[in-house]
C-alpha positions as CSV (number, residue, x, y, z in Angstrom):
1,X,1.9,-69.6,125.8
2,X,2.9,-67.9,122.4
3,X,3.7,-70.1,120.0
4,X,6.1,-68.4,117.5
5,X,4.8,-69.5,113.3
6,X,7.9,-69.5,112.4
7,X,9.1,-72.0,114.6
8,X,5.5,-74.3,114.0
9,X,6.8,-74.0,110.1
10,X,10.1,-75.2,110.5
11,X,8.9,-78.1,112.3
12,X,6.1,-79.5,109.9
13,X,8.7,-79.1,107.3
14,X,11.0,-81.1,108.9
15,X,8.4,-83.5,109.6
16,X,7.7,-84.3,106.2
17,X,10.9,-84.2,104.9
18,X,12.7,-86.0,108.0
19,X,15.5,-84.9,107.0
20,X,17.6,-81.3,108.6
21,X,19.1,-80.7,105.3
22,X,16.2,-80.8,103.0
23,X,13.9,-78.6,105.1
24,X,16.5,-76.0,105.7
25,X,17.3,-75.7,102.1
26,X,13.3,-75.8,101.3
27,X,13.1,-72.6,103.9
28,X,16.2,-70.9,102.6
29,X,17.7,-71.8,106.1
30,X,21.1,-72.5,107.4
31,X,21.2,-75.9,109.6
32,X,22.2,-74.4,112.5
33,X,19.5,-71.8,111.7
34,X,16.7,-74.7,111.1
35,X,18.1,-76.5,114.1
36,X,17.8,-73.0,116.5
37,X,14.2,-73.1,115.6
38,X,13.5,-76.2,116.5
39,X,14.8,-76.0,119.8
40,X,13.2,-72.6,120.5
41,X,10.0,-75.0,119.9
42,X,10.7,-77.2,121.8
43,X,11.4,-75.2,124.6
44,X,8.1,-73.3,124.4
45,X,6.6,-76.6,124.3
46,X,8.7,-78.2,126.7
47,X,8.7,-81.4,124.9
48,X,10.9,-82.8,122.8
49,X,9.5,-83.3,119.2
50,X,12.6,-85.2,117.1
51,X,14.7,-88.0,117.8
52,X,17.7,-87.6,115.6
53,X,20.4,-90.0,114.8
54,X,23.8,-89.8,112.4
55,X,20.8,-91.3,109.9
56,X,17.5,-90.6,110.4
57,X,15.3,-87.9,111.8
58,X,11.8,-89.6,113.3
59,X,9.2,-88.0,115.5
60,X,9.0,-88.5,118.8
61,X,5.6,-89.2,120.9
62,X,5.3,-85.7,121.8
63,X,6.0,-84.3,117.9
64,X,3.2,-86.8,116.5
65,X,0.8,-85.4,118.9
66,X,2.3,-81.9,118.2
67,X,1.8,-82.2,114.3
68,X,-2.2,-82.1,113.7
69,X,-2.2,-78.8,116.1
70,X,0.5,-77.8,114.2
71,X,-0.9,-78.4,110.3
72,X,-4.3,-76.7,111.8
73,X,-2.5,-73.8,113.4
74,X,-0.5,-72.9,110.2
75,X,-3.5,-73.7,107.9
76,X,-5.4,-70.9,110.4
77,X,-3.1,-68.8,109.4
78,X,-2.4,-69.2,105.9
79,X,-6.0,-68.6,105.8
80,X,-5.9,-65.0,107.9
81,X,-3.1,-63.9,105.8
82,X,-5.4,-64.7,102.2
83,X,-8.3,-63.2,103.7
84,X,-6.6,-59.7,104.2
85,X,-5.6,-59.7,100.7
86,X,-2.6,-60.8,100.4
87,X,-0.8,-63.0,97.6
88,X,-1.9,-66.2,98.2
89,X,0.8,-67.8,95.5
90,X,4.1,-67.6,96.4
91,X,6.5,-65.5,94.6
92,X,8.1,-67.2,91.8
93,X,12.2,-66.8,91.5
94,X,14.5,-68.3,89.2
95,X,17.6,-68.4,90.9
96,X,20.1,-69.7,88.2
97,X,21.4,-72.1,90.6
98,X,20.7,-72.9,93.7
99,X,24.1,-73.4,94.5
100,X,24.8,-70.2,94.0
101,X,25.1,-66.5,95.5
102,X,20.7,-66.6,95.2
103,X,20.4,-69.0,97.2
104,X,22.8,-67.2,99.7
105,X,20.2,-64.1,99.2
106,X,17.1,-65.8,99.7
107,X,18.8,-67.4,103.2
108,X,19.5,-64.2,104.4
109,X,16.1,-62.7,103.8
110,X,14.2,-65.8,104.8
111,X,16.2,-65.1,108.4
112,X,14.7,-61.9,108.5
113,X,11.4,-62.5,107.2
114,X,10.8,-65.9,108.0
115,X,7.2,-66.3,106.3
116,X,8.5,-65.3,103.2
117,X,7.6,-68.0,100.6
118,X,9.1,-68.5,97.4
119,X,8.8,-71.0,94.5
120,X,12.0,-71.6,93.2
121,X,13.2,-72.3,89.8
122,X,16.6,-72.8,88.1
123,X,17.1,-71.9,84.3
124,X,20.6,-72.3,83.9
125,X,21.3,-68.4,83.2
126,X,19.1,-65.1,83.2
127,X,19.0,-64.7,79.6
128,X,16.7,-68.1,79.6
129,X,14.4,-66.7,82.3
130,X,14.0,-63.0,80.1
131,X,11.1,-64.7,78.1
132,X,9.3,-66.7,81.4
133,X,9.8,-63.0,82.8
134,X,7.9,-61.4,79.8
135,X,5.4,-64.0,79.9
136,X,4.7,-64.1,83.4
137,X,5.4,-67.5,84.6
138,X,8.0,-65.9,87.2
139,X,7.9,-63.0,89.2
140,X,12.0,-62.5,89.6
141,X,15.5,-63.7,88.5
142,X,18.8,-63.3,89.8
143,X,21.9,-62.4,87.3
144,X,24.3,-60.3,85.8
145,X,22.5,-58.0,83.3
146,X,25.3,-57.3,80.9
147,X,26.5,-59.9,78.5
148,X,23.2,-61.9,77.9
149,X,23.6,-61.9,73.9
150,X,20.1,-59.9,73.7
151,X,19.4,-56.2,74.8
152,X,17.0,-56.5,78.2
153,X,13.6,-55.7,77.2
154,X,12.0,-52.2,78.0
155,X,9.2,-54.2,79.9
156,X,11.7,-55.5,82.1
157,X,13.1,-53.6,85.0
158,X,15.9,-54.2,87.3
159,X,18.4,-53.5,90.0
160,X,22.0,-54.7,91.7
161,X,21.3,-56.1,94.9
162,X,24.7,-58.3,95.5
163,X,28.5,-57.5,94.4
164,X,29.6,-61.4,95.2
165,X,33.5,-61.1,95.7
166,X,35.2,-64.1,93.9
167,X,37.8,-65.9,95.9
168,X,40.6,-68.1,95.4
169,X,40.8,-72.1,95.9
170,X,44.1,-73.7,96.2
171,X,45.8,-77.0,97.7
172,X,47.3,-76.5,100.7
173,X,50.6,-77.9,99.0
174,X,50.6,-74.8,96.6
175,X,53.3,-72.4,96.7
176,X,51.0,-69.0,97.2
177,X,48.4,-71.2,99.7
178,X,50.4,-69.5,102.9
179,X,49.7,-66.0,101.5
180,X,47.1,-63.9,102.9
181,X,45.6,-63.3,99.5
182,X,46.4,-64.7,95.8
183,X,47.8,-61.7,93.7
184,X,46.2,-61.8,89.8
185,X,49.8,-60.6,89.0
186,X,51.4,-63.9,90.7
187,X,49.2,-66.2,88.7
188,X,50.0,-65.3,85.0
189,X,52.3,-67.2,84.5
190,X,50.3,-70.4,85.5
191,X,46.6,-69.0,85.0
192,X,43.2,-69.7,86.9
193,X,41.8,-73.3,86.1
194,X,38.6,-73.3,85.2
195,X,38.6,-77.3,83.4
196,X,35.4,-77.5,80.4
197,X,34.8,-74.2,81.0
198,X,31.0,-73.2,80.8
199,X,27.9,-71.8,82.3
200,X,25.4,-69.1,81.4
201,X,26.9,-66.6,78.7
202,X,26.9,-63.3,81.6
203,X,29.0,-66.0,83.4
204,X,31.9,-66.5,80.5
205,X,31.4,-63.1,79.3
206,X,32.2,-61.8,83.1
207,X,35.5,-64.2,83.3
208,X,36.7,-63.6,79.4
209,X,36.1,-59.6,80.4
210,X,38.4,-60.4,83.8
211,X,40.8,-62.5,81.8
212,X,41.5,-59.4,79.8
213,X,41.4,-56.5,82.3
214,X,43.6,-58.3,84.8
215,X,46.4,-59.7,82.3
216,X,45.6,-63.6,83.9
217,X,44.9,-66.2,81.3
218,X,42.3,-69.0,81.7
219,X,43.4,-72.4,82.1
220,X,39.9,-74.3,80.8
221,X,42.4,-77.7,79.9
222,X,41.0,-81.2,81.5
223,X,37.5,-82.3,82.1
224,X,35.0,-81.3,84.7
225,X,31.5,-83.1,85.0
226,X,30.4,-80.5,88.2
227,X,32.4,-78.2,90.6
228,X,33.1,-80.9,93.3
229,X,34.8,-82.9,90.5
230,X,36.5,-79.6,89.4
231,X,37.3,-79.3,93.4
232,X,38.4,-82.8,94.2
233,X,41.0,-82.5,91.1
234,X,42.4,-79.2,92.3
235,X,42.7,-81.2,95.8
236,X,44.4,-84.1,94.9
237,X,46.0,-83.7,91.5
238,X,48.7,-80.8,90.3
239,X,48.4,-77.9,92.2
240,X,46.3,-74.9,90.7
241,X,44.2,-72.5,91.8
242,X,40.4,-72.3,90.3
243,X,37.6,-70.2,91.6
244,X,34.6,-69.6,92.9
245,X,31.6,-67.3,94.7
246,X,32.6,-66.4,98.0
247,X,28.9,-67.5,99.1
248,X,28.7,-70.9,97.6
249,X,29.2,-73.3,100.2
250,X,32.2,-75.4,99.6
251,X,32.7,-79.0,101.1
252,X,34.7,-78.8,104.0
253,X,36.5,-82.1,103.9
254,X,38.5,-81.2,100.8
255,X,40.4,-79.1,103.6
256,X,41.3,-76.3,100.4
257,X,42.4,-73.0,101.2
258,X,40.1,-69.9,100.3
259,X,41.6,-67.1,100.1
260,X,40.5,-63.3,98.3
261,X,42.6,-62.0,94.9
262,X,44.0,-59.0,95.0
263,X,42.3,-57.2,93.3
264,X,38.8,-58.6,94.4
265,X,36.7,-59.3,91.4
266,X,33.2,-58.5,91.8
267,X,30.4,-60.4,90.2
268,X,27.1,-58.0,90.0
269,X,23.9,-59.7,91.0
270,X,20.8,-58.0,89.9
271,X,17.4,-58.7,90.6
272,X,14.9,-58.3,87.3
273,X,11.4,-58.3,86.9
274,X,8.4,-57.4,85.0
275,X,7.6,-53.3,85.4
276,X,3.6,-54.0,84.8
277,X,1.8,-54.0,87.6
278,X,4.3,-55.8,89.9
279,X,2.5,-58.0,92.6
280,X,2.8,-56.9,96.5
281,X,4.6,-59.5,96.9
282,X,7.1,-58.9,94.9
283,X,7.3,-54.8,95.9
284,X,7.7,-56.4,99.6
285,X,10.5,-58.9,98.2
286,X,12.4,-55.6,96.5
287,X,12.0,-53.7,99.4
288,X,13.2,-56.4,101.5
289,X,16.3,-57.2,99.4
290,X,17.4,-53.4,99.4
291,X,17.0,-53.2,102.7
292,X,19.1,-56.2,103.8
293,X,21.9,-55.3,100.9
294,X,22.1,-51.7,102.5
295,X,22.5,-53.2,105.4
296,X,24.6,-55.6,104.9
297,X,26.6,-53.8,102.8
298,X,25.9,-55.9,99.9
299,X,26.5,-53.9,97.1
300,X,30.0,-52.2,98.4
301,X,32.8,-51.0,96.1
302,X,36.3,-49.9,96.5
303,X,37.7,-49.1,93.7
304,X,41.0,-49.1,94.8
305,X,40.8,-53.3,95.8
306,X,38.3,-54.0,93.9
307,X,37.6,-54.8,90.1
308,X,34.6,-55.0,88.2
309,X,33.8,-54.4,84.2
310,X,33.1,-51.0,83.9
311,X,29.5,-51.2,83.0
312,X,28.6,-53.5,85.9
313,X,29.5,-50.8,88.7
314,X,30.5,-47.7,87.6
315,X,28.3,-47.2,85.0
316,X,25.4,-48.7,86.3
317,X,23.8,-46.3,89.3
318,X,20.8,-48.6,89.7
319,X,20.7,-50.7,93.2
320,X,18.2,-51.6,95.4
């Protein structure tokens, strides 16, 4: 029998966290992913390793007698991999967010390369993360290079790897919700809410530079403490339509419609690192992340249904 690492990894994470939604987030994983993997386990191992309930996940008899093999196997190797030379930190990425199109990213790479292992950090904005960057206590950041208030060093490299479509999120109760998309034109006269508007300054220069271009003024009246409070209020009080990423995850049980503008507006992700003597870890995570936004199409522009500020796409040849 061939046990798949992958799968072994999945289930010690989930063994110490004992919980499905911690250990997929930990391994950039979907649920449904995390859950696959387990269950590919257990089949190998004919066994059944978890008991889960609507509140706990516990080990059964089988997964306690499973996980010592398990922490030994992986441990193995861990130490393989380090002995032919390879990183033996993982990479170190500030994501921003990790509510955001990143984490999206990572979860779509981990899928493909599921020992990829990354230390995550969250800085609030990439203009924060330019000086841990210079200094080399992180390897990568996500986020939109234009904007930042500062010129991007000349030690600093980078490239677009994501152009994350913003979409529409509206009450069912609101008069364009039955549309198939939400026209900029149709919402002038009301604007976008966006309540104690804020964020990293690529993030308000991007929606000021939108705001402009597309003729539809910014509603940023009322108070917001997070986005599900921003959310909830466009649920249940007056009927407006805010925003957000098209890969954020949204709560289902606020049952709001997302639907895409027309025009789509495009928010350019680009990775950014250090050009010195980049680690092979990081020229395999570069690699990997133009591969899968080729192939994905990622990084994909019509210019006819789409907008984006001029510098961010048209000007800006660079992607992975």
């Amino acid at each position: 029998m061939d046990l798949d690492l992958a799968q072994v990894r999945a289930f010690l994470v989930t063994a110490d966290h004992r919980h499905f939604s911690r250990a997929a987030e930990q391994l950039f994983l979907t649920q449904q992913a995390l859950s696959k993997r387990i269950r590919k386990l257990e089949d190998a191992l004919s066994v059944q390793l978890f008991l889960r309930t609507n509140r706990a996940v516990e080990l059964t008899e089988d997964g306690e007698r499973f996980l010592p093999h398990a922490r030994e196997l992986i441990r193995v190797a861990d130490a393989a991999t380090a002995a032919m030379g390879a990183d033996e930190q993982p990479l170190r990425v500030d994501l921003i967010d990790n509510r955001l199109s990143p984490m999206f990213m990572l979860r779509r790479l981990a899928e493909r390369v599921p020992e990829l292992r990354v230390e995550r950090s969250s800085r609030r904005g990439l203009a924060p993360a330019l000086d841990p960057l210079l200094l080399g206590e992180i390897d990568l950041a996500f986020g939109r290079v234009h904007d930042l208030g500062r010129e991007l060093p000349d030690a600093l490299d980078h490239r677009v790897v994501r152009l994350e479509p913003l979409v529409a999120l509206l009450p069912p109760e609101h008069p364009l919700a039955d549309a198939d998309t939400v026209r900029m034109a149709d919402l002038r006269p009301e604007g976008i809410w966006l309540p104690s508007l804020g964020g990293p300054v690529e993030w308000l220069s991007y929606l000021r530079r939108m705001s402009e271009s597309l003729d539809v003024p910014l509603d940023d009246s009322g108070v917001s403490y997070d986005l599900r409070h921003t959310l909830e209020q466009t649920r249940y009080g007056k009927p407006r339509v805010t925003l957000a990423g098209a890969d954020m995850e949204l709560s289902a049980d606020l049952n709001l419609r997302v639907l895409p503008f027309e025009p789509s507006p495009l928010f350019a992700w680009s990775v950014v690192w250090r050009k010195e003597k980049p680690r092979p870890a990081l020229r395999r995570f570069l690699a990997l992340a133009g591969q899968v936004s080729r192939e994905e199409g990622w990084c994909d522009y019509d210019p006819a249904r789409c907008w984006a500020p001029e510098g961010d796409v048209l000007g800006n040849p660079k992607a992975l």
